[in-house]
N, C-alpha and C positions, 0 to 999 in steps of 0.2 A: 423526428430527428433526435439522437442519442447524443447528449452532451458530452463535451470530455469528461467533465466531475462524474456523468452516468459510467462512463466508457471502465473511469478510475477504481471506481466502485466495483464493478462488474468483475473489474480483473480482479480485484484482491481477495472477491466472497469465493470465486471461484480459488484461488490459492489457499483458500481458510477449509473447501474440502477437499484440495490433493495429499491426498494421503502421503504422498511422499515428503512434504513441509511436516519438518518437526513442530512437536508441542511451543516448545517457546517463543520460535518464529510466529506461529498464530497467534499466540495472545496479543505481541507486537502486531501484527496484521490487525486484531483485532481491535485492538486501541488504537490505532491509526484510522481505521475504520467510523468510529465512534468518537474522533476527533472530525473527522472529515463530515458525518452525519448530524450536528449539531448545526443548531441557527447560530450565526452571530457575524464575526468578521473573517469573510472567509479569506482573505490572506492571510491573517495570522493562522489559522485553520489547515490551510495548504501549506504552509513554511514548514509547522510540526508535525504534522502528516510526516511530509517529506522527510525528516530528520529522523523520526522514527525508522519507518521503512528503511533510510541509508544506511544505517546504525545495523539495523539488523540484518539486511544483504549480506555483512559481511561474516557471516557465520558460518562455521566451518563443517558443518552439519546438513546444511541447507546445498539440495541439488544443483546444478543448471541449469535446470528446466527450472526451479523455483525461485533461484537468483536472478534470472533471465523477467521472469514475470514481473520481480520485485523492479527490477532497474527499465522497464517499460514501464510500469503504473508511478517510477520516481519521474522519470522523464516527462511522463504525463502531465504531470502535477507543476512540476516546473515551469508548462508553456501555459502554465492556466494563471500563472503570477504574474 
């Protein structure tokens, strides 16, 4: 069975190769990512996750299909707190 924190994950490596997510939205993706992949406490881990991601959703650059992605894996993340 596939965790949500797996589910999380999944959606966002998968956004880190849609070619249509600009440059700077990935690195946020990415750092989010590598926040989320670190041992420790993982609420504080999922609160900044999430802040990142929200932060950058709202970029004017960034598709619907990428916005769409980004505001499911925040949602996600949300019900895991």
């Amino acid at each position: 069975m596939v965790s949500k924190m797996d589910e999380v994950i999944t959606l966002l490596e998968n956004a880190m190769n849609d070619r249509g997510v600009p440059k700077n939205v990935k690195e946020n993706i990415e750092e989010g990512l590598t926040i989320l992949k670190k041992p420790g406490a993982e609420g504080v881990q999922i609160a900044e996750a999430a802040s990142i991601l929200d932060e950058v959703s709202n970029d004017p650059n960034l598709s619907v299909y990428g916005r769409t992605i980004l505001w499911d894996a925040i949602s996600k993340l949300e019900a895991l707190k």
